[in-house]
C-alpha positions as CSV (number, residue, x, y, z in Angstrom):
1,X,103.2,91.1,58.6
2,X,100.3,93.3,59.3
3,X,97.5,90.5,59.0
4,X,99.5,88.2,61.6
5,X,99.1,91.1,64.7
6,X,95.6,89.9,65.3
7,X,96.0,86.3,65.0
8,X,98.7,87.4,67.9
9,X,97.2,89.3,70.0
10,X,94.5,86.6,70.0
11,X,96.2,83.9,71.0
12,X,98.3,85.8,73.7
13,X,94.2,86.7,74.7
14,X,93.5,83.0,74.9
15,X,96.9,81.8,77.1
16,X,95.9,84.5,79.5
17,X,92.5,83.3,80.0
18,X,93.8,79.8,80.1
19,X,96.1,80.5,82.9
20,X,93.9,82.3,85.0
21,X,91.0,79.6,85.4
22,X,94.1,76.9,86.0
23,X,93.6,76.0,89.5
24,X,96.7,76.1,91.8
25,X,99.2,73.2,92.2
26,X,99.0,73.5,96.3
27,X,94.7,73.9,96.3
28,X,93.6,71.8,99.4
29,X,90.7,69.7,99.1
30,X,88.1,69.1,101.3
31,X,88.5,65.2,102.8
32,X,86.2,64.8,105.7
33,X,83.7,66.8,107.4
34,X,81.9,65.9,110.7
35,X,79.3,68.1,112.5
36,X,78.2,66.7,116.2
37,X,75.6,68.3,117.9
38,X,76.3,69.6,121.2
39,X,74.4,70.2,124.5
40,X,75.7,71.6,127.7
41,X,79.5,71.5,127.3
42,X,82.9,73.9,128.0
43,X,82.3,76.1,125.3
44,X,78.4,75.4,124.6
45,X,75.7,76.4,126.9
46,X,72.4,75.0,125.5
47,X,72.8,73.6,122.0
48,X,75.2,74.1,119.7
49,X,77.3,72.4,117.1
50,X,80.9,71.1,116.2
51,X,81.7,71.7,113.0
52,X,85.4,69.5,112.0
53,X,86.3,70.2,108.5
54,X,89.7,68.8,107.0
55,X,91.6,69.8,103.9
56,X,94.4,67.8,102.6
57,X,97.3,69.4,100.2
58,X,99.1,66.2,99.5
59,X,99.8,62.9,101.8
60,X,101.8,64.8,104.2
61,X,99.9,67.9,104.4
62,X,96.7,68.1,106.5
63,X,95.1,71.1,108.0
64,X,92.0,70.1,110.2
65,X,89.9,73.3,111.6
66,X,87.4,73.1,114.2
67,X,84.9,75.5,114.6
68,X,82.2,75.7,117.4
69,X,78.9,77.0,117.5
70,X,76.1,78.3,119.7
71,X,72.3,78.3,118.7
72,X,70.8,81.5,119.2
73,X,66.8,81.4,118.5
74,X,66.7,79.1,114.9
75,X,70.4,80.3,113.9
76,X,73.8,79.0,115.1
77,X,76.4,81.7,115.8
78,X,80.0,81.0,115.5
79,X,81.6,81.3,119.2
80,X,85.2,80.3,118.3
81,X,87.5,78.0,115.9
82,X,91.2,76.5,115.9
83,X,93.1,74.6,113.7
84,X,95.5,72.2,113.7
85,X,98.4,70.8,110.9
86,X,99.1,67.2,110.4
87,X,102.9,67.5,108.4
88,X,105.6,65.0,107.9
89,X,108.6,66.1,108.5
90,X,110.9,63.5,108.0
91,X,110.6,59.5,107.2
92,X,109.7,58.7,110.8
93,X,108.4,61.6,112.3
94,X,104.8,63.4,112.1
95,X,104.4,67.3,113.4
96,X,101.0,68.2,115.1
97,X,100.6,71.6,115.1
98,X,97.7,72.6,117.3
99,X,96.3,76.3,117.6
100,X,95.0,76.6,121.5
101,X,92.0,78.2,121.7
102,X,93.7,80.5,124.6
103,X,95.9,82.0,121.6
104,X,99.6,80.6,120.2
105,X,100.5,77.3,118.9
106,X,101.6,74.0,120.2
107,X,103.5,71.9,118.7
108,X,104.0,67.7,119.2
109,X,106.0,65.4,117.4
110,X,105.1,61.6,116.9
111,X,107.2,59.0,115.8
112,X,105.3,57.7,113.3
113,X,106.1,56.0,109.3
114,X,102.7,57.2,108.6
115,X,102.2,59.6,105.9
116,X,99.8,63.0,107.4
117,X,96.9,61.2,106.0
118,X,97.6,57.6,107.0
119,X,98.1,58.9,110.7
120,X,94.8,61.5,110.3
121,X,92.1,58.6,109.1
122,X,94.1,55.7,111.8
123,X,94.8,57.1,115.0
124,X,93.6,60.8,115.1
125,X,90.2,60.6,113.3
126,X,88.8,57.8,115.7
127,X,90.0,59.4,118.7
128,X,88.1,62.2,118.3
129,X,84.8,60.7,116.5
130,X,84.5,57.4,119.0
């Protein structure tokens, strides 16, 4: 019995190690990333930068942050960022959740079949980036 306590403890060592490098079932992943350089706009004075990054959890899950950025000398300082969620939350209909810059949320619904990602690279993608 004595000899089988390492061999034990060894295995139990290995399981533990596996489980912790094991990535989460919910980890987003980065599916599109646009920057557009700026001059002279609402938030920018000079130059600056739009930096749109968007991370999809599944087909219906999509969170899409937009930060913007002003150059300062040869460096670009971050002036302010939202986000907003892309989630369906039923067969027909598609939640946009949009942080306002102002502060609090907003929320819209679409009648859409759609999934989040569908919607995101058909109708919202080439409205912004036309």
């Amino acid at each position: 019995m004595n000899k089988n306590i390492p061999l034990i403890f060894a295995v139990l060592f290995v399981c533990a190690l596996a489980l912790q490098t094991v990535e989460p079932v919910a980890a987003a992943k980065i599916v599109d990333k646009q920057v557009k350089y700026v001059t002279d706009n609402q938030y920018v004075t000079g130059h600056g930068k739009e930096v749109f990054t968007v991370y999809q959890y599944n087909k219906n899950n999509l969170w899409l942050n937009w930060k913007i950025y002003q150059k300062v000398g040869n460096k670009y300082k971050l002036i302010t960022q939202a986000w907003t969620q892309l989630k369906k939350t039923n067969k027909n209909t598609l939640k946009v959740k949009d942080q306002l810059l102002e502060g609090g949320w907003e929320n819209t619904y679409i009648h859409t079949k759609l999934t989040a990602a569908q919607y995101y690279w058909r109708v919202y993608r080439p409205q912004w980036f036309s």
